[in-house]
C-alpha positions in Angstrom: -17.0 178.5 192.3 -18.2 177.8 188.9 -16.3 175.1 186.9 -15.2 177.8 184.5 -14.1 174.8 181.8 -17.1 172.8 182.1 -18.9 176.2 181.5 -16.7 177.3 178.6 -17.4 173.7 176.7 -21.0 174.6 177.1 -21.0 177.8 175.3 -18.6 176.3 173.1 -21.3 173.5 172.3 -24.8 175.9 172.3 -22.8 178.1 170.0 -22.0 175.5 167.6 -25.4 173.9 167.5 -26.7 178.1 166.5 -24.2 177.7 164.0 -22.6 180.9 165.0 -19.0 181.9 164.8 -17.1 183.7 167.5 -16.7 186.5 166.1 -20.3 186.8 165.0 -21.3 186.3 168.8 -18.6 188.8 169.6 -20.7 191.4 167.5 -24.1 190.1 168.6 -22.9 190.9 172.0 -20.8 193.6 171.9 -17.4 192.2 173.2 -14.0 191.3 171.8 -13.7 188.4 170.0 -10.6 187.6 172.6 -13.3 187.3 175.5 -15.3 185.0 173.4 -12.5 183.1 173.0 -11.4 183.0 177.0 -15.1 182.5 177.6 -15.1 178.8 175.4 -11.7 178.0 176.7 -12.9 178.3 180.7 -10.0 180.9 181.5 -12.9 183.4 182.4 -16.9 183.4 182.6 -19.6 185.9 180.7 -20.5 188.9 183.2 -23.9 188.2 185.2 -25.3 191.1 182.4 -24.2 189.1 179.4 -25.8 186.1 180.7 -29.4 186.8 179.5 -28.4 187.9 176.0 -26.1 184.4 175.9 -29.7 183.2 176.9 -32.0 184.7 174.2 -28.9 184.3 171.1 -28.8 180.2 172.2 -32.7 179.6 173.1 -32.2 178.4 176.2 -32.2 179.1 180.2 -29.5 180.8 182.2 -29.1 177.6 184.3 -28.5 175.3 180.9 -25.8 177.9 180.4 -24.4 177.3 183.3 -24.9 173.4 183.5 -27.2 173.5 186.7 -24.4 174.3 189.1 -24.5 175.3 192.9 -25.2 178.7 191.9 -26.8 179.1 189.1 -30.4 179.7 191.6 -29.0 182.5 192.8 -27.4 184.1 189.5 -30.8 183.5 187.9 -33.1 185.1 190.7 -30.6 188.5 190.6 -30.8 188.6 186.9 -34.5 187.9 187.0 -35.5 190.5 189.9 -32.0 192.8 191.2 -32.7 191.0 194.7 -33.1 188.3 196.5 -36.6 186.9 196.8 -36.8 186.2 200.4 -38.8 182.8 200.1 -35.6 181.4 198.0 -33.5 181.0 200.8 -29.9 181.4 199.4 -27.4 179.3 200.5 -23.5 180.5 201.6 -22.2 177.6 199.1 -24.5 178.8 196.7 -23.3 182.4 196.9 -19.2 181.2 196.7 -20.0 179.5 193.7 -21.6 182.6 192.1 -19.3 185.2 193.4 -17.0 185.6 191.0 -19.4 186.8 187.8 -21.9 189.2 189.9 -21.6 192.6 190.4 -19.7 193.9 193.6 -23.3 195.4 194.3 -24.8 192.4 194.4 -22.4 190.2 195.8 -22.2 192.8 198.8 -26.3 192.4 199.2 -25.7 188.3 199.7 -22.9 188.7 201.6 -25.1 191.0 204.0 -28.1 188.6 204.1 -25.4 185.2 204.8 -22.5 187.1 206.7 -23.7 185.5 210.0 -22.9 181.7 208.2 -19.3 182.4 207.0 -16.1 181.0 208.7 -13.0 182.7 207.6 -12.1 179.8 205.1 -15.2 180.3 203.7 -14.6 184.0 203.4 -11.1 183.2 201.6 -13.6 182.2 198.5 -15.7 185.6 198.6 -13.3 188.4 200.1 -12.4 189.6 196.5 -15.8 189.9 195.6 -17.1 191.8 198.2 -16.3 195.9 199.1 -13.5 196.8 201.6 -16.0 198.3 204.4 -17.9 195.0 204.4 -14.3 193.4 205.0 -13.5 195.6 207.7 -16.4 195.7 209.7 -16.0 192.0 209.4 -12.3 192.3 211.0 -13.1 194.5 213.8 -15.8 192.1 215.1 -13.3 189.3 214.8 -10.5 191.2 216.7 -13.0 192.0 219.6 -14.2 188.4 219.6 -11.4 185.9 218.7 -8.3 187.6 218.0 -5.4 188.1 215.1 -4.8 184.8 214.0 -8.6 184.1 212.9 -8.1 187.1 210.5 -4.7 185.1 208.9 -7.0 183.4 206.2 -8.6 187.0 205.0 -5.5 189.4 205.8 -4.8 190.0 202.1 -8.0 191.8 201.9 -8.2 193.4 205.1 -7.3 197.2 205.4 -3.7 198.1 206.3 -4.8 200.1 208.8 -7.4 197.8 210.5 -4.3 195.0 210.6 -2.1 197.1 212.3 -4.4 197.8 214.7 -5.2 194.8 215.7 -1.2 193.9 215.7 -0.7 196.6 218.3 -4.0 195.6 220.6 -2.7 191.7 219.8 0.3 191.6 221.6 -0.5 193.6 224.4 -1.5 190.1 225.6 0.0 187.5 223.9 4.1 187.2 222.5 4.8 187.9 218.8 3.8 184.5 217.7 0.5 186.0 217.7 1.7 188.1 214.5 3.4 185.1 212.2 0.4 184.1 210.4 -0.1 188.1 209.2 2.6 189.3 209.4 3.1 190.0 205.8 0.6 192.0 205.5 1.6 194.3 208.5 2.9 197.1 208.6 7.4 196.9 208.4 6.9 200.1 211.1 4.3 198.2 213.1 6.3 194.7 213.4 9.2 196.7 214.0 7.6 198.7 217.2 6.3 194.9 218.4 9.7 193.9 217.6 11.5 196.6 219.8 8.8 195.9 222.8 9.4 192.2 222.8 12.9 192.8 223.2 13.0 195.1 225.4 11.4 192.5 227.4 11.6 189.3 227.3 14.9 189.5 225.3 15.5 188.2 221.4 14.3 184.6 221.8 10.5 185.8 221.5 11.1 187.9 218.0 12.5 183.9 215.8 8.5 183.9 215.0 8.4 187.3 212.9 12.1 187.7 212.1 11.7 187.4 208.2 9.5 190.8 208.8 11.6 193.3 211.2 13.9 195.8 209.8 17.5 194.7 209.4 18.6 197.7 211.8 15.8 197.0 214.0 17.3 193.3 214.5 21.1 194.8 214.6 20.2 197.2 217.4 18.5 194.8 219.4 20.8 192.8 218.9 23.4 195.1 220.4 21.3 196.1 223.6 20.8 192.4 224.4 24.8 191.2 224.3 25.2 194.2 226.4 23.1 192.7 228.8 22.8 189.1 228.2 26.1 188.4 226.4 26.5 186.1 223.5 24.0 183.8 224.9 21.0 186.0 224.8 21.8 186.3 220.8 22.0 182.5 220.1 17.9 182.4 219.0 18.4 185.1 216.4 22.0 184.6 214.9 20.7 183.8 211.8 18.6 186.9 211.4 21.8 189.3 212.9 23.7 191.3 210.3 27.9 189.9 210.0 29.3 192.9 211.4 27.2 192.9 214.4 27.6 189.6 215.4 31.3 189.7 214.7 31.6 193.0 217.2 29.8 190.9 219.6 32.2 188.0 219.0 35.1 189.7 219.2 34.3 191.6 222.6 33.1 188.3 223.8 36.5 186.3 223.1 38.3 189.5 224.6 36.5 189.1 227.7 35.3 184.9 227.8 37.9 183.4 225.6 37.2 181.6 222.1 34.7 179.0 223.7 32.4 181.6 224.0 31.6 182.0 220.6 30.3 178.1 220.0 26.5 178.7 219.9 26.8 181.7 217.1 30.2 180.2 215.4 27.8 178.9 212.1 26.7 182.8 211.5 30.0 184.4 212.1 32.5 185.4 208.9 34.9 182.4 208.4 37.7 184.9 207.6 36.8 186.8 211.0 36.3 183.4 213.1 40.0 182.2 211.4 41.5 185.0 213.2 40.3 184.9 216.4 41.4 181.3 216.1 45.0 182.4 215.3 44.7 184.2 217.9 44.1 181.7 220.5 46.4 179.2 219.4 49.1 181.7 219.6 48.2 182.6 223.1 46.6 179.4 224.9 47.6 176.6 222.1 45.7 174.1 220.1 43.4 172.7 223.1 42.0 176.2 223.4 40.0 176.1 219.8 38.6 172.4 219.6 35.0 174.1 220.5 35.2 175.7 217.6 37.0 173.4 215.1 34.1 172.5 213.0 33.9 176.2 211.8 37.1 177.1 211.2 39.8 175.9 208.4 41.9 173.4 209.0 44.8 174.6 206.8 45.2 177.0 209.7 46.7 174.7 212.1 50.0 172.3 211.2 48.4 169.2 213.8 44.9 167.3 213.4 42.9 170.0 216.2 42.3 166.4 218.3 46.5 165.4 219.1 
């Protein structure tokens, strides 16, 4: 993109040399004095219409205003004619350098001519410049041909609708690692129906990758379905991620059934206060021996002897 600063210092300079005040080349041009000010200071650039009156005011080119960068070719010939000029091949660096200051019109018409030269990290410079169809059509083709995660660099201006989509089609084939890169930009009920299918089949273990993204409940209740299959073992992957009380339910029909040793590969996510009691609890019934597993999270003003004698 343009080196916004470098062109700022340039007006700045071809200003001062016209002997012309920002505000009086606010009221030549009929804008704010703020935006000549933000112009000068490289925090934004003229609009591709204001560059041939900066032209005429200064006496000079387009391209000394914009100190012969990448794309000032390309800004000139759409100022110049409204099109491209098919013997002036345009390049796609070209184009990302220009982006930002021409009209979505016209950046959509170069995007159309160059589409075929863009990778997605290239599109990551021009996505904001160009219209949502255009963006679309350029996801669909991507999902058919190489799948969600080439989309991750682009997904913040892809449709909601198109990205959910191509969640749902994704993982048909692939485990929900396939989502991580996108998922915030999915849908909550779309991760959430991946999230249930996963679990529902392969167990929790798959669901670590996306877990920032699924519902709370969601997590809780498959959670719940896979103790009752798998026991405490099956939750181990996503203790972090399972809501207190569930985990404590878990662990306390657990210790009911498999004794306090049960508990050591989700002890870290359990309540302390909850954890202390089912530790009572065994010392009372089976002595000190039985809770050594779980000494490290426990406190050790619960028990009158070192855990170890």
């Amino acid at each position: 993109m343009f080196d916004m600063k470098k062109v700022g210092k340039q007006i700045a300079l071809l200003r001062k040399e016209k002997k012309i005040t920002q505000m009086a080349l606010a009221d030549l041009m009929g804008v704010s004095f703020q935006a000549i000010s933000n112009w000068e200071r490289g925090q934004t650039m003229p609009d591709i219409s204001k560059l041939p009156e900066l032209a005429v005011i200064f006496g000079v080119s387009i391209d000394e205003i914009l100190t012969e960068s990448k794309g000032t070719r390309l800004v000139r010939d759409l100022v110049e004619n409204d099109t491209l000029i098919e013997s002036n091949q345009i390049g796609k660096e070209e184009f990302i350098e220009a982006a930002p200051i021409l009209t979505q019109d016209q950046a959509d018409m170069v995007y159309q001519t160059l589409k075929g030269d863009f990778s997605p990290e290239d599109l990551v410079s021009v996505a904001p410049f160009i219209n949502q169809e255009l963006i679309d059509d350029l996801a669909k083709n991507k999902l058919e041909s190489t799948g969600l995660k080439e989309l991750a660099p682009i997904a913040p201006y892809i449709s909601q609708e198109i990205l959910d989509a191509g969640a749902i089609k994704s993982i048909e084939n692939e485990d929900l690692s396939v989502l991580s890169a996108v998922a915030p930009f999915i849908s909550r009920k779309v991760i959430d129906e991946c999230a249930e299918k996963e679990a529902a089949a392969n167990g929790l273990e798959g669901l670590t990758a996306i877990a920032p993204f699924i519902s709370q409940n969601v997590i809780d209740e498959c959670a719940r379905k896979n103790f009752e299959a798998n026991g405490l073992a099956g939750l181990t992957a996503m203790a972090p991620f399972i809501g207190k009380d569930v985990l404590s339910s878990c662990a306390a029909l657990s210790y009911e059934s498999h004794g306090i040793g049960s508990l050591v590969s989700i002890a870290p996510f359990i309540k302390r206060e909850f954890l202390n009691e089912l530790a009572l609890d065994a010392i009372s019934k089976k002595g000190l021996r039985e809770i050594i597993a779980i000494a490290p999270f426990i406190d050790r003003n619960l028990i009158q002897l070192p855990v170890s004698e």
